[in-house]
N, C-alpha and C positions, 0 to 999 in steps of 0.2 A: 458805327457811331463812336467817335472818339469821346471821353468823360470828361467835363468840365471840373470837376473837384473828386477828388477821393481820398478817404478816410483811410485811417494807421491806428488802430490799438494794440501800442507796442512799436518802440522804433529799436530794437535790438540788432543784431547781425544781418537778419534775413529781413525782416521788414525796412531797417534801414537803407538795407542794398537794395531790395525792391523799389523805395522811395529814390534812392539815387540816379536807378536806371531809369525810371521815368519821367524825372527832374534832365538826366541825358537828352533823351530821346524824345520827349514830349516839354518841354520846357514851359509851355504855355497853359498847363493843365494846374491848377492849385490844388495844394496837397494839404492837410491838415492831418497830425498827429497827436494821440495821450501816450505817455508814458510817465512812470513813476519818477524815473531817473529826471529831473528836472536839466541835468548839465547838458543830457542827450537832447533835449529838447533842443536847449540853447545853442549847442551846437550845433545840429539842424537848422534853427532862423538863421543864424549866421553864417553858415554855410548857403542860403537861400535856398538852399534843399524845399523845406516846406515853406510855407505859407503863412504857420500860422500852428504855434503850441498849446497843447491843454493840460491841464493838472488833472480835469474832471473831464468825463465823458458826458458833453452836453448833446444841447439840442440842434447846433452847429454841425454834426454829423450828419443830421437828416438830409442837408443839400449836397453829400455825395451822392453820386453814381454808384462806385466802387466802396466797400469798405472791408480791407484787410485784418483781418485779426493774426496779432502777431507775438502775440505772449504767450509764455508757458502753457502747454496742451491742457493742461487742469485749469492755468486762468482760463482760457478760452471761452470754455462751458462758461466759465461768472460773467461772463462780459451779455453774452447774448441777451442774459435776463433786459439788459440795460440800452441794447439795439434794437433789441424788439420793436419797438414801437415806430423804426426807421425802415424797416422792411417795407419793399414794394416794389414795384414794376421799375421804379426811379431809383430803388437801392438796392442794389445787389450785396450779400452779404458773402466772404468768404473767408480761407484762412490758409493757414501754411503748415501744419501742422502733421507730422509724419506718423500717425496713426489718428487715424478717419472713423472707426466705426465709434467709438464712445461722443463724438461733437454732435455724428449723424443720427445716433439715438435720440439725444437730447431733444434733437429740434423735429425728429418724425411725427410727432401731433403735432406742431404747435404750428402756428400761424409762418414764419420766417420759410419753414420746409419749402412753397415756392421759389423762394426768393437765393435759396442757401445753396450752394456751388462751393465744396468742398474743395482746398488744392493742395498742394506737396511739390512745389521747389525743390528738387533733388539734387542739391546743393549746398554748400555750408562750409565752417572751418573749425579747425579746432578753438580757433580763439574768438569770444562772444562780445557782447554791445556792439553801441552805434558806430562807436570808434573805428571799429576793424571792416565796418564794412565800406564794400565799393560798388562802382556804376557798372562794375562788369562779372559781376557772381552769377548771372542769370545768363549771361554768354553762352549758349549752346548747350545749357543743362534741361535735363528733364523737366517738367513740369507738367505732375498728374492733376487732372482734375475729375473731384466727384460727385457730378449732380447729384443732389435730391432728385428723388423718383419722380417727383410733381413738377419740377421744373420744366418750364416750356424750353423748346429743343432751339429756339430763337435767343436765346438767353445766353444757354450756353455756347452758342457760335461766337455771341458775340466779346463773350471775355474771353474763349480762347483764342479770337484774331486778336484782342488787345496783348494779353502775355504773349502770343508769339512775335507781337510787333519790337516787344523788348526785348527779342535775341535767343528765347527759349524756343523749346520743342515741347510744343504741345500734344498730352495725349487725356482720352478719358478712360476714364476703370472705374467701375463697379466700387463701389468703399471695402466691399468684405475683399472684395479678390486685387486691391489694392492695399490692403490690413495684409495680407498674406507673404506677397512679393514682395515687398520691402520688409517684412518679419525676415525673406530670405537671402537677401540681398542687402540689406544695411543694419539691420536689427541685431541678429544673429551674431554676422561679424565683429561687432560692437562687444559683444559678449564674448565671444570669442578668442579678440584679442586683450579683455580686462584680464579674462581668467590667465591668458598663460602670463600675462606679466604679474600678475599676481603670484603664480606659481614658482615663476623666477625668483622673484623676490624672496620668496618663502624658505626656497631651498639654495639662494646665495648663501657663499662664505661671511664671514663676520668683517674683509676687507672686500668684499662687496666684487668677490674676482669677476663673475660674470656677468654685471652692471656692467665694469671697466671693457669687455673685451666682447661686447654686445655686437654682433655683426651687422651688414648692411641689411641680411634679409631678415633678421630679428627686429628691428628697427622698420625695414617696409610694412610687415605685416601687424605690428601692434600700435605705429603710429595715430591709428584712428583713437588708441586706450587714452590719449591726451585730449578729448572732447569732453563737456561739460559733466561733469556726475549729476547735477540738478536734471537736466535734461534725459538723460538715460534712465535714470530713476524712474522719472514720468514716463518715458515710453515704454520702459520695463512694465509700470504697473495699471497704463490703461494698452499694451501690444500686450496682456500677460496670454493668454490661451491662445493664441498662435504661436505665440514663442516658447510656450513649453511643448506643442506640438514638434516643433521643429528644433528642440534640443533633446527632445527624445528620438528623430530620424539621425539626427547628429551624431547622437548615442551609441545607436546599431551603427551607424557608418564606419565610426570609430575601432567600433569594436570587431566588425568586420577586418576593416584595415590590422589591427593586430592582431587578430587571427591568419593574417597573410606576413607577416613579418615572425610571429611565432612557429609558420610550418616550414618557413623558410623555403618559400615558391619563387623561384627568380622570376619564371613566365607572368605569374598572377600580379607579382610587385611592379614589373617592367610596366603592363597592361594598366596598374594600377596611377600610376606619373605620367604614361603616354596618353590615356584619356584624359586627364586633366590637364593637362599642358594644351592636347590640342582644343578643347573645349574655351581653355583660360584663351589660350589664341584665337580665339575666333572673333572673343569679345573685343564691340570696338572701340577703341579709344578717342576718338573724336569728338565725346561728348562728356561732360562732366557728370561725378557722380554724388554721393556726402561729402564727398569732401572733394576741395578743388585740386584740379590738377596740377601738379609742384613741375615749374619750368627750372630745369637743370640740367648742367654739366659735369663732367669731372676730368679733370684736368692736370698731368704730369707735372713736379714741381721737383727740383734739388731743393732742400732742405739747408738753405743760405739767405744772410741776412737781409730783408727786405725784400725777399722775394714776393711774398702777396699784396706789399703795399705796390710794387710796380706793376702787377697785373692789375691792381686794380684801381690805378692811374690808368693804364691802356684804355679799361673800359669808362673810366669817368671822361676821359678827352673824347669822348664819341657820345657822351649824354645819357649813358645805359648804367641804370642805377643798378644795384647788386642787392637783393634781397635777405641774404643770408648767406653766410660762406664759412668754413670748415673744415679742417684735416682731418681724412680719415684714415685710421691707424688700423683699423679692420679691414680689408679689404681683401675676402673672403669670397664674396658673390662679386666685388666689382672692381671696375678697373678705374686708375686714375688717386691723387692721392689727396688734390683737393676737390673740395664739393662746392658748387657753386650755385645757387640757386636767385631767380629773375621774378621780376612781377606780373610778366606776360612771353610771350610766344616770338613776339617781333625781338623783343629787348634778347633773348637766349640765339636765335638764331644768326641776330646779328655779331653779337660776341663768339660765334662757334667763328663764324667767319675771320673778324679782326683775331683772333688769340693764333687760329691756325697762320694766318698771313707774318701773325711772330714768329711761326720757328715753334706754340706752344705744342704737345701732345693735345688733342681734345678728345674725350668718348662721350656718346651720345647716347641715353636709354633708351 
């Protein structure tokens, strides 16, 4: 059963691109959003993205179908008090929110718990609002969902045929055993890569030498450290006891590891890169994960006047916009000296084609 209206508290990143994608795809469906930000709003009417903006969360919700919650993991909780009364067989209530067990407390007595289908969009960017989002963020990315226990099994069939109709991959998990895997898998990392850049920073020179001379894989591996601080905060402090679990396994792991580099075991070190390499390979890259996947090349350049302005006429005369582009002067892990990064898969591949028909070098990750 397709929805005839569905609700938006919060038209941020992720709600917004959700709103997008089903403004794509379903165009005939009326959408109706609250959010704070009133420009977001405005910009969504005019966009004709939605339908129809709120300042206040009225009584106008109640003739959704669907209703998204899409603000901050702490707003979240305050909203429900105020949906409540829209729960039903006729309104499905759910959210997006990448820690699940603190919403799922919330609503375990209360009346909504039939009605509530917790979800996680495993997807996102470093950069927030309605602004940055698009019709295609939910493109082949995960998307968990986590009934409430009382939930009829009819229910959730039927939102997860609707999100997979928008391009995601549907799955369900448990909220605790969905709290956990993303604690290891997105959470963690997050943390992960704040501390070491933090650390960098800490033990840089006073001309800031190893900012300057940051390499490729210094750079891949802490890129996520540029997502929201508001946001990690919150899931640092409602994902807290899973994630101190698992920076305490992190702990011994570590410490393990320099106990193998302190006995100086070549066998145990080698064993140590070759399990994780082939592990890391195994994993597949066809789908999206927290953060979207970056379409890029890199690309051999002499270092002469106007050189990146004609390559990047080559690509403008074929319609293929250029999302980002870069010299990189580290090139340490990688090949090629310019970076060039697309807004999709088609737009990169076609450019790998016309640059190499130039005569350009291209390398491909």
């Amino acid at each position: 059963m397709k929805p005839e209206k569905i609700g938006f508290i919060g038209l941020g990143l992720i709600g917004g691109s959700i709103a997008k994608t089903i403004h794509r795809i379903h165009p005939e469906i009326e959408l109706f959003a609250y959010d704070v930000d009133t420009e977001a709003l405005e910009l969504a009417v005019s966009e004709q993205v939605i339908t129809e903006g709120f300042r206040e969360v009225t009584g106008d919700f109640a003739k959704c179908r669907y209703i998204f919650l899409c603000a901050p993991v702490q707003k979240n909780s305050e909203f429900l008090a105020k949906i409540s009364a829209f729960a039903g067989e006729h309104c499905i209530i759910t959210d997006v929110g990448s820690v699940k067990n603190s919403i799922h407390q919330k609503i375990s007595d209360t009346r909504i718990s039939p009605y509530f289908i917790g979800g996680h969009p495993m997807t996102g960017s470093e950069k927030s609002g309605y602004k940055h989002a698009t019709s295609y963020l939910l493109e082949n990315a995960y998307y968990i969902l986590t009934p409430s226990p009382d939930v009829q099994a009819g229910l959730v069939q039927e939102l997860k045929d609707f999100i997979s109709s928008l391009g995601a991959i549907t799955m369900v998990l448990d909220y605790h055993r969905h709290d956990f895997i993303t604690a290891a898998i997105s959470h963690l990392p997050h943390i992960l890569a704040s501390s070491l850049v933090n650390l960098v920073k800490s033990i840089d020179d006073e001309s800031e030498t190893m900012k300057q001379v940051a390499a490729g894989g210094f750079k891949d591996i802490t890129r996520i450290a540029s997502s929201s601080p508001v946001m990690w905060q919150q899931i640092c402090l409602t994902n807290r006891d899973q994630l101190l679990r698992l920076i305490d396994l992190f702990i011994r792991s570590l410490e393990h590891t320099k106990s193998r580099i302190s006995c100086g075991s070549s066998q145990e070190l080698f064993d140590f890169f070759q399990e994780a390499k082939d592990y890391r390979d195994s994993i597949s890259i066809n789908t999206c994960g927290s953060l979207p996947k970056i379409f890029e090349i890199y690309c051999d350049m002499i270092d002469e006047t106007g050189g990146i302005a004609a390559l990047a006429t080559i690509l403008s005369r074929q319609n293929i916009s250029i999302k980002n582009i870069g010299i990189i002067h580290n090139r340490e892990f990688q090949d090629g000296v310019l970076h060039i990064e697309f807004y999709d898969e088609n737009a990169r591949k076609t450019a790998v084609r016309i640059l190499r028909d130039c005569q350009y070098t291209v390398y491909e990750r």
